[in-house]
C-alpha positions as CSV (number, residue, x, y, z in Angstrom):
1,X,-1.5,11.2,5.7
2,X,-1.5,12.6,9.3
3,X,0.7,10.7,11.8
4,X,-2.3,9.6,13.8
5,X,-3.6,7.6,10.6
6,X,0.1,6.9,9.6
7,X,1.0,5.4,13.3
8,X,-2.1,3.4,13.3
9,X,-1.1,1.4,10.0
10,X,1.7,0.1,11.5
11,X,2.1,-3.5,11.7
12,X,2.6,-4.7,15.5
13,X,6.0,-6.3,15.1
14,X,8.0,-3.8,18.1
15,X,9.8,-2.3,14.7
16,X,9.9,1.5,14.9
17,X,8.8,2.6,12.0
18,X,10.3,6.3,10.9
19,X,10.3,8.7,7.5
20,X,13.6,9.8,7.0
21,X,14.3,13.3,5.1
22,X,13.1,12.9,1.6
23,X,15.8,13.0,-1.3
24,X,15.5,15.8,-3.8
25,X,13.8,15.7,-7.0
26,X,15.9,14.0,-9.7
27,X,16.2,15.8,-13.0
28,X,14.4,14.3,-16.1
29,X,16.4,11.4,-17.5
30,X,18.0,10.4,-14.2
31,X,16.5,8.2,-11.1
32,X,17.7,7.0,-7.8
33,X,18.7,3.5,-6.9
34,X,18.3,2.5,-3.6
35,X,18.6,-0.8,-1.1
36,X,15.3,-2.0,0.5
37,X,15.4,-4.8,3.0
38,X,11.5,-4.6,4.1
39,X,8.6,-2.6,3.1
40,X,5.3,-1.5,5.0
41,X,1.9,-1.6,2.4
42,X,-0.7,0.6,3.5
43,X,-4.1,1.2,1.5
44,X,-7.0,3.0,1.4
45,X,-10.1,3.0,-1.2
46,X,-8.1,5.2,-3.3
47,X,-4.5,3.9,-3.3
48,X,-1.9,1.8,-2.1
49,X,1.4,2.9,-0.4
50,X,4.1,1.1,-0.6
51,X,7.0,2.3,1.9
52,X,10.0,0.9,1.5
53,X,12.6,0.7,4.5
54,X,15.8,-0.1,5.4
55,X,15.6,-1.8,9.3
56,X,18.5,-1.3,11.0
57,X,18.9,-3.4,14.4
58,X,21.4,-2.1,17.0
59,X,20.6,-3.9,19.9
60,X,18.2,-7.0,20.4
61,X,15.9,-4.4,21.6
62,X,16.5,-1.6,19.3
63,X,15.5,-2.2,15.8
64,X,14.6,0.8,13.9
65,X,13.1,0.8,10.0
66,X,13.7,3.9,8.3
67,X,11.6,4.4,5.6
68,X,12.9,6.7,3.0
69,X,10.9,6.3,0.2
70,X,6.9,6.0,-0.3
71,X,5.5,5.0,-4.3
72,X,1.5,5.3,-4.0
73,X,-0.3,3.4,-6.8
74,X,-4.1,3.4,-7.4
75,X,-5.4,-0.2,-6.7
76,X,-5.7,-1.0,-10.7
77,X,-1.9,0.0,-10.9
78,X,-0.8,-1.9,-7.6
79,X,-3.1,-5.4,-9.1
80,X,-1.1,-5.5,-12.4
81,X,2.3,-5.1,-9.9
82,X,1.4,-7.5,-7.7
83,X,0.7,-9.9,-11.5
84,X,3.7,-9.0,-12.9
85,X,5.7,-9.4,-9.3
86,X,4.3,-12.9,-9.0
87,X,5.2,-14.0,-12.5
88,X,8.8,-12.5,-12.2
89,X,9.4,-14.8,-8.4
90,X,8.5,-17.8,-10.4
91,X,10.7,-17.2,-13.2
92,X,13.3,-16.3,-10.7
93,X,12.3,-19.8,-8.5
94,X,12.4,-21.3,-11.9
95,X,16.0,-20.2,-12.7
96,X,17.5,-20.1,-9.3
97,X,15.6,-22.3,-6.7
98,X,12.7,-21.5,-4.4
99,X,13.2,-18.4,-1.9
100,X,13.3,-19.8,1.5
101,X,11.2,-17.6,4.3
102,X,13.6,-17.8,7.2
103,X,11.4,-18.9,10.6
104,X,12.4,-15.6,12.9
105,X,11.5,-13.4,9.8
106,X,8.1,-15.3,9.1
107,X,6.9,-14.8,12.3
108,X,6.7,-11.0,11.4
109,X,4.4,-11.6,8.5
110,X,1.0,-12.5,7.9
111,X,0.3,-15.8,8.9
112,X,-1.4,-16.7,5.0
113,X,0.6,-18.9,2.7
114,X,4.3,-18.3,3.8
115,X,6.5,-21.3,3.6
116,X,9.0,-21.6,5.7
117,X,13.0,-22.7,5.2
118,X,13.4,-26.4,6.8
């Protein structure tokens, strides 16, 4: 994706978001784990991206999500995540509680079905 295309997916939350040197290529057998705190979605007719980030804030005017890792799935693929995501939070709603949206972070999402903590 050119960083004309990739600039204009950004959401407009005043969160720079930036790609970060890629890690090298594991060896068969092993993987990477990593810490994600917030993740862009991008799509197109052919896939969906799916960058995760790490947002780092150092000043109340200086937040800065680095995103270091992109997995692209084609729509089909992202569908049965998105099912098998959804059944897994109610499980985990189920066993622990619901997940509380905090207000300051909801008001960075789409507006659609987020509950928010009371």
């Amino acid at each position: 994706m050119d960083s004309k295309a990739s600039s204009e997916a950004q959401p407009q939350t005043g969160v720079e978001f930036e790609h970060t040197v890629k890690p090298e290529p594991v060896s068969e057998g092993e993987y990477i784990t990593a810490y994600a705190n917030a993740a862009q979605i991008v799509h197109t007719f052919y896939d969906f991206q799916f960058h995760f980030t790490e947002i780092n804030v150092r000043s109340a005017d200086a937040v800065k999500a680095e995103i270091f890792a992109t997995i692209m799935m084609s729509p089909q693929h992202a569908k049965v995540f998105y099912q098998h995501l959804t059944r897994n939070l109610a499980i985990y709603e189920d066993k622990f509680g619901e997940i509380k949206i905090p207000p300051e972070i909801a008001k960075l999402l789409p507006a659609e079905d987020i509950p928010l903590s009371t």
